[in-house]
MOPAC internal coordinates of N, CA, C and O (Angstrom, degrees):
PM7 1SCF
backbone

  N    0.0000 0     0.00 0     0.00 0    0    0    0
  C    1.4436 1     0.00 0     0.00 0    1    0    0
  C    1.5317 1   108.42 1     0.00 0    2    1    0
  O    1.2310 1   122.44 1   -32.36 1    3    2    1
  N    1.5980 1   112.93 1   147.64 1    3    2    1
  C    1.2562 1   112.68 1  -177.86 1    5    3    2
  C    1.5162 1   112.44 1   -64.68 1    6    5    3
  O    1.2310 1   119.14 1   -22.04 1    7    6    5
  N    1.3910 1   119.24 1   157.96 1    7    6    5
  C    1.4241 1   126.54 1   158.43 1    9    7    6
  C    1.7828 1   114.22 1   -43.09 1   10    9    7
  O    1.2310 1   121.99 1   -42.50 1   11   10    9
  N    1.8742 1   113.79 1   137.50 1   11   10    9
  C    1.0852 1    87.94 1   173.12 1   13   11   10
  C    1.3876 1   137.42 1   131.01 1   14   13   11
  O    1.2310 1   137.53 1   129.16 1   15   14   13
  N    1.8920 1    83.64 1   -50.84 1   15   14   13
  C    1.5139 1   106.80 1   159.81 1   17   15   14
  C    1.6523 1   118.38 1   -98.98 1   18   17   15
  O    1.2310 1   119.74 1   -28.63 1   19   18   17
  N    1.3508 1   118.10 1   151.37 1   19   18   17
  C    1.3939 1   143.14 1  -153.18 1   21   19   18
  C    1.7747 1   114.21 1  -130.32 1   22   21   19
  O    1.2310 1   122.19 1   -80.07 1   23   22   21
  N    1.4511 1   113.41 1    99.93 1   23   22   21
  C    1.6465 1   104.85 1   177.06 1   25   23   22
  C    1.6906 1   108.51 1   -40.09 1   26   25   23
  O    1.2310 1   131.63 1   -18.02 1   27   26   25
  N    1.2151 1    95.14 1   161.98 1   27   26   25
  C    1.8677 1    92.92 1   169.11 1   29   27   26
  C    1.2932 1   108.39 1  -134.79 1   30   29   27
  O    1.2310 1   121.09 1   147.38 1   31   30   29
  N    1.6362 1   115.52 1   -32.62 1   31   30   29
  C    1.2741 1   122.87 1  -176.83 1   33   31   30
  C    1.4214 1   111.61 1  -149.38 1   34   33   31
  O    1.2310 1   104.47 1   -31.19 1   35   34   33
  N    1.0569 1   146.28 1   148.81 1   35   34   33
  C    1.4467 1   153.86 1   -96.39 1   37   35   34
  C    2.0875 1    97.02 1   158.49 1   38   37   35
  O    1.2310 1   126.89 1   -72.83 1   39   38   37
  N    1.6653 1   104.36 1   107.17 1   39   38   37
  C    1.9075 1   105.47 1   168.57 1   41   39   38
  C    1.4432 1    93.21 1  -157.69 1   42   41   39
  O    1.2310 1   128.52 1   -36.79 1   43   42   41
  N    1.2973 1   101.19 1   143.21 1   43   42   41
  C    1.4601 1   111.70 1   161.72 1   45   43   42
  C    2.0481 1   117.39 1   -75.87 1   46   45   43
  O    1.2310 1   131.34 1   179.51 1   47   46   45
  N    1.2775 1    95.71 1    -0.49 1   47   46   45
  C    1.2662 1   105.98 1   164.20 1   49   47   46
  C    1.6627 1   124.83 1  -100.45 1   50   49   47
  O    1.2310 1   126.45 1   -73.33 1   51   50   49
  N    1.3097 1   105.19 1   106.67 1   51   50   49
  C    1.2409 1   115.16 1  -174.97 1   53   51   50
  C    1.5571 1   116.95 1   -46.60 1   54   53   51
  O    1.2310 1   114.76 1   132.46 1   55   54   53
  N    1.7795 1   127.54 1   -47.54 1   55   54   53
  C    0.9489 1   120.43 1   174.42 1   57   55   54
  C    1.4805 1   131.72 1   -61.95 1   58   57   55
  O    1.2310 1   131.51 1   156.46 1   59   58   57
  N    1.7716 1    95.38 1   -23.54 1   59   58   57
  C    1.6853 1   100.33 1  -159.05 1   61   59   58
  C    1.9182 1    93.84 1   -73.65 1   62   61   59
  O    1.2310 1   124.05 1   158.09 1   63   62   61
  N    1.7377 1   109.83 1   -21.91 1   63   62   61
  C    1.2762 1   106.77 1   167.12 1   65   63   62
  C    1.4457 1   140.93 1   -45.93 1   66   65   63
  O    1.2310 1   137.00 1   133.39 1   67   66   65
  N    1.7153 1    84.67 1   -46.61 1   67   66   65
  C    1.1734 1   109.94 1  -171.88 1   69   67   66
  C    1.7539 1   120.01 1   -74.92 1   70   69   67
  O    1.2310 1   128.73 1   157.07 1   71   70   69
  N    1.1127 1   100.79 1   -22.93 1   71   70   69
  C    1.6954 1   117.99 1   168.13 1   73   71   70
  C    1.7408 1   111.24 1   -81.86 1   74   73   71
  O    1.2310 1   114.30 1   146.96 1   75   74   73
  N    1.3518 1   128.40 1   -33.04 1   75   74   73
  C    1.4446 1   130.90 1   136.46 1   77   75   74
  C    1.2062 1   115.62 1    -9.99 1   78   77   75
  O    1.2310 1   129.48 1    85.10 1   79   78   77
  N    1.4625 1    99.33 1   -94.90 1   79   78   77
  C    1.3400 1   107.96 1   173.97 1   81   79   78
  C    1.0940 1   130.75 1   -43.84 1   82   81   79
  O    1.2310 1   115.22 1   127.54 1   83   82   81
  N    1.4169 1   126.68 1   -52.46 1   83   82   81
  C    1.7211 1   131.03 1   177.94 1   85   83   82
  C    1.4647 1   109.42 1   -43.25 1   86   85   83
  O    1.2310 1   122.49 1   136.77 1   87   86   85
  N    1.1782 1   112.84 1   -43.23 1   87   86   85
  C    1.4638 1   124.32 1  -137.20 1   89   87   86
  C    1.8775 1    80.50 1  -106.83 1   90   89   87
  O    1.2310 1   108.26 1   166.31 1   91   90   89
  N    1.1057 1   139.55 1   -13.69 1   91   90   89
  C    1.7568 1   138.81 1   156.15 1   93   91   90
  C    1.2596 1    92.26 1   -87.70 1   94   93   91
  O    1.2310 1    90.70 1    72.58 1   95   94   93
  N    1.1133 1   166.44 1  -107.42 1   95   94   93
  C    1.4397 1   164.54 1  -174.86 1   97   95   94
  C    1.6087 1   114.50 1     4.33 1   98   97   95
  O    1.2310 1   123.47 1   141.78 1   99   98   97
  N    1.7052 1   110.96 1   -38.22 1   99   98   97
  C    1.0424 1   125.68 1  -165.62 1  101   99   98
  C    1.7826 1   107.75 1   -80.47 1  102  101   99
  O    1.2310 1   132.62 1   153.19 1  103  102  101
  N    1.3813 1    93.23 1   -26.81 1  103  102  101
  C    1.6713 1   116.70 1   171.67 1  105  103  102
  C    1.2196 1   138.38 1  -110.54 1  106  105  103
  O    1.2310 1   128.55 1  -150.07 1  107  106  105
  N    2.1301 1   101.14 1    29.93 1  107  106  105
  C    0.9663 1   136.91 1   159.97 1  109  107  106
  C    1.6972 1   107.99 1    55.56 1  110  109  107
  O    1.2310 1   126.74 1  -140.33 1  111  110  109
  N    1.7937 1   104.64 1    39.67 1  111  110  109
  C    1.4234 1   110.88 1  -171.24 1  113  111  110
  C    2.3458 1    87.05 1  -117.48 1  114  113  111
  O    1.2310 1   127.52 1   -56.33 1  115  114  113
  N    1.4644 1   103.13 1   123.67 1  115  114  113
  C    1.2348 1   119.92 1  -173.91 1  117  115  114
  C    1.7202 1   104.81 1   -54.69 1  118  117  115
  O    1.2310 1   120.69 1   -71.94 1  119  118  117
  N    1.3391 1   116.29 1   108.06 1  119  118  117
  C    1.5312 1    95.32 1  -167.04 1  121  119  118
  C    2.0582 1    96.03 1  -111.02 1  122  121  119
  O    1.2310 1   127.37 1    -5.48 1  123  122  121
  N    1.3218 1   103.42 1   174.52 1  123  122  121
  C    1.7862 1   108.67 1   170.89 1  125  123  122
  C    1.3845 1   118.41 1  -130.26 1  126  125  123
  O    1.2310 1   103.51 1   -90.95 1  127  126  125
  N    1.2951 1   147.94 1    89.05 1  127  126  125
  C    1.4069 1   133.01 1   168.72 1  129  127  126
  C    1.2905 1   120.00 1   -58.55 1  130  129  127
  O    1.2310 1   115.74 1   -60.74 1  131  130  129
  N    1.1733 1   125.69 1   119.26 1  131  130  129
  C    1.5269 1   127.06 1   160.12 1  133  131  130
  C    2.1419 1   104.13 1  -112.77 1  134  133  131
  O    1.2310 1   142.93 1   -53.98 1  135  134  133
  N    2.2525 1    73.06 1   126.02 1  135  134  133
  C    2.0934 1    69.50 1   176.97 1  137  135  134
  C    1.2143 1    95.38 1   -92.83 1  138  137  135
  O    1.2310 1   119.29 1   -29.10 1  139  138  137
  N    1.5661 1   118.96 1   150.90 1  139  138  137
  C    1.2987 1   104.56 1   165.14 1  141  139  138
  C    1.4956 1   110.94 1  -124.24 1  142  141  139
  O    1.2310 1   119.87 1  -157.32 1  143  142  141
  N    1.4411 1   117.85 1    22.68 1  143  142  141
  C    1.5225 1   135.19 1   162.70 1  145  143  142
  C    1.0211 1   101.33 1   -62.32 1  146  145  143
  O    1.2310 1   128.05 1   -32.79 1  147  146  145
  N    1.6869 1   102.10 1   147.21 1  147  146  145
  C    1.4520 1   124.00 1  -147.33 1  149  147  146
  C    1.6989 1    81.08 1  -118.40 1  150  149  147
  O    1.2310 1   125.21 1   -36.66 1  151  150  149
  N    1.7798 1   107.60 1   143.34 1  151  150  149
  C    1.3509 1   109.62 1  -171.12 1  153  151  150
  C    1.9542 1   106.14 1  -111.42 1  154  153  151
  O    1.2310 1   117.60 1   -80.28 1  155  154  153
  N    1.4190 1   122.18 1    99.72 1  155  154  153
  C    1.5902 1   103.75 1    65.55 1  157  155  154
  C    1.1408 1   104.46 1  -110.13 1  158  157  155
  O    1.2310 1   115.50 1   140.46 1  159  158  157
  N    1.5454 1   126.14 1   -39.54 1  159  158  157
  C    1.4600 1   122.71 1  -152.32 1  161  159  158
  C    1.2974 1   122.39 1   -73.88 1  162  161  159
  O    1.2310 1   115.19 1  -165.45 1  163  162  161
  N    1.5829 1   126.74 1    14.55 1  163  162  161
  C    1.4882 1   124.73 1  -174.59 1  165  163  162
  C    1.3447 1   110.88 1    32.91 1  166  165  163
  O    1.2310 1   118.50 1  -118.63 1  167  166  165
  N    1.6519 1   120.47 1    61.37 1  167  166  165
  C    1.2259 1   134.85 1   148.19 1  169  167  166
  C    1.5388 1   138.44 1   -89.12 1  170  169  167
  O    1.2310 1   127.77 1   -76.67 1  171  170  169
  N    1.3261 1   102.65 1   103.33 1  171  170  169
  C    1.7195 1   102.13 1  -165.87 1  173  171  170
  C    1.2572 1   105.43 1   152.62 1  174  173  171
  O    1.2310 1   128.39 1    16.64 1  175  174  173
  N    2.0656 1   101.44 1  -163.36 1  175  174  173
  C    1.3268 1    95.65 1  -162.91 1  177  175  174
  C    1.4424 1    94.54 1  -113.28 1  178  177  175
  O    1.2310 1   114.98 1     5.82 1  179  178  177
  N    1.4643 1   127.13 1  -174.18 1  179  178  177
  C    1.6425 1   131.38 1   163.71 1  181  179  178
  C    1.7423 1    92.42 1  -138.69 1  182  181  179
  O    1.2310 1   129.46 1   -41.01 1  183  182  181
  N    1.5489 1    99.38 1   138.99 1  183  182  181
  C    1.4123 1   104.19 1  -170.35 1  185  183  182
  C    1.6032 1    88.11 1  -142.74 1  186  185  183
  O    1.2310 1   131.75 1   -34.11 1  187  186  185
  N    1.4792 1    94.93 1   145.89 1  187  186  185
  C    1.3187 1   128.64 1  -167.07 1  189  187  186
  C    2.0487 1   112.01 1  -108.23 1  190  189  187
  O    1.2310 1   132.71 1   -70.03 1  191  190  189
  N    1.1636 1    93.06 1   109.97 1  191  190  189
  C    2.2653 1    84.55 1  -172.39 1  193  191  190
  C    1.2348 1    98.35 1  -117.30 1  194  193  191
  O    1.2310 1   126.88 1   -20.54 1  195  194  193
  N    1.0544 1   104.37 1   159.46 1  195  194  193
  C    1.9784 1   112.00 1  -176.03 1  197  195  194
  C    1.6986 1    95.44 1  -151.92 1  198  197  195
  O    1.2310 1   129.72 1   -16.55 1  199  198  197
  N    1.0875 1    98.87 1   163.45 1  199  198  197
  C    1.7501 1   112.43 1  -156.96 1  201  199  198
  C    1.8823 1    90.94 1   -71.25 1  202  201  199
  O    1.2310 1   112.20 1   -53.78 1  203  202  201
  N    1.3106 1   132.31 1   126.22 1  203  202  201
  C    1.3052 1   137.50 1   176.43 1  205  203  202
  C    1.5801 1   123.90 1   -40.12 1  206  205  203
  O    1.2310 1   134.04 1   154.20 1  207  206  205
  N    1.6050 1    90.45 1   -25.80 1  207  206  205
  C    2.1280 1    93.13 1   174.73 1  209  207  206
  C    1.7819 1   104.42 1   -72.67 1  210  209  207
  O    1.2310 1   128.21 1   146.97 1  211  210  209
  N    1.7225 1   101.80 1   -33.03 1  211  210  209
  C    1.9685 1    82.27 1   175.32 1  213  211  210
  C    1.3217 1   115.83 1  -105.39 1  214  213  211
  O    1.2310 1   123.10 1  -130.74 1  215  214  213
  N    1.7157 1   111.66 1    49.26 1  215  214  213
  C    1.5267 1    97.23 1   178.96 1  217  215  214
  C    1.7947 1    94.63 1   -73.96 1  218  217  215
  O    1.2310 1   114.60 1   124.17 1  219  218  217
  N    1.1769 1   127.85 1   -55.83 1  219  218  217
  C    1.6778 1   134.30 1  -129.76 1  221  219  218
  C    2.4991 1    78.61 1   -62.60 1  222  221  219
  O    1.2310 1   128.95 1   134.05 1  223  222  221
  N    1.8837 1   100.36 1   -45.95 1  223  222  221
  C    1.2146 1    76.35 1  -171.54 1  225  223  222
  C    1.7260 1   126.70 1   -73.91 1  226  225  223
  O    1.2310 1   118.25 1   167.97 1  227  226  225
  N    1.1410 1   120.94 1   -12.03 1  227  226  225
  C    1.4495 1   130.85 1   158.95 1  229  227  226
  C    1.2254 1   132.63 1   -51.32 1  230  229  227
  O    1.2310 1   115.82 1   128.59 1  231  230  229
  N    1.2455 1   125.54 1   -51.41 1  231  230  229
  C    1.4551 1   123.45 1   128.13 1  233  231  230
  C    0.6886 1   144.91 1   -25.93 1  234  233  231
  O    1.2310 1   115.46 1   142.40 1  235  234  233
  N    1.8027 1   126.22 1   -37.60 1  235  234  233
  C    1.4911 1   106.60 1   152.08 1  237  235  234
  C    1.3045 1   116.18 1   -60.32 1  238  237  235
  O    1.2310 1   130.17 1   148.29 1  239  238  237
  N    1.4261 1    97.99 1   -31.71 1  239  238  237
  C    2.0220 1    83.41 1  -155.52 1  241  239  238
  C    1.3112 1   120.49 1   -78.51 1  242  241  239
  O    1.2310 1   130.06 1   166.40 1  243  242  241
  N    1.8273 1    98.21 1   -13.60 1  243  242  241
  C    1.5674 1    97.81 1   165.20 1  245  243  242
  C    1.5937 1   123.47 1   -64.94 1  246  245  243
  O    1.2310 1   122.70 1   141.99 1  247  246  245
  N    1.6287 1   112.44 1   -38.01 1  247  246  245
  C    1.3122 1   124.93 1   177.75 1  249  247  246
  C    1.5858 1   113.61 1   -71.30 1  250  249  247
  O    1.2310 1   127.10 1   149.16 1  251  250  249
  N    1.6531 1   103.95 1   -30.84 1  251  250  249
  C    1.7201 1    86.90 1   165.73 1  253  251  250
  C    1.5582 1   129.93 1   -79.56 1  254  253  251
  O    1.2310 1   129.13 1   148.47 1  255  254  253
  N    0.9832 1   100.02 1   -31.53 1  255  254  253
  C    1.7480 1   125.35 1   161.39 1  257  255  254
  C    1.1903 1   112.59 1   -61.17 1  258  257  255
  O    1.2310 1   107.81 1   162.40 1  259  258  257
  N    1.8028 1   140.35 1   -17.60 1  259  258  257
  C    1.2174 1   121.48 1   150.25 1  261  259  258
  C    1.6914 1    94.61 1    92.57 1  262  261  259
  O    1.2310 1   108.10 1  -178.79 1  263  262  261
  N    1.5466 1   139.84 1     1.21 1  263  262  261
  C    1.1857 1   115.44 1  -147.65 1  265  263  262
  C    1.6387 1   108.20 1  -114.93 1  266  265  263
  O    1.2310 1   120.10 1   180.00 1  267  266  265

């Protein structure tokens, strides 16, 4: 991964990731999923990175969003 980028959120639930992301996308903040569940058993984590200049605003929106 390039220099730069910053996890924001971290679930062993693939969707709750995936709503992360949507919901930063939605606030025109550049987001990345990496799964790192192991296939078959979807064991592990899925982590969500966004470019380090919009962590402080991503954080809010995760904390206003509750997610």
């Amino acid at each position: 991964m390039e220099a730069g980028w910053v996890k924001i959120y971290t679930s062993s639930d693939f969707f709750k990731s995936e709503l992360v992301k949507q919901v930063l996308i939605d606030h025109e903040i550049e987001t990345i999923l990496i799964n790192k569940q192991g296939f078959p058993y979807r064991i592990g984590e899925v982590e969500v990175y966004i470019h380090e200049d919009d962590f402080q605003n991503s954080l809010e929106i995760i904390i206003k969003n509750e997610l």
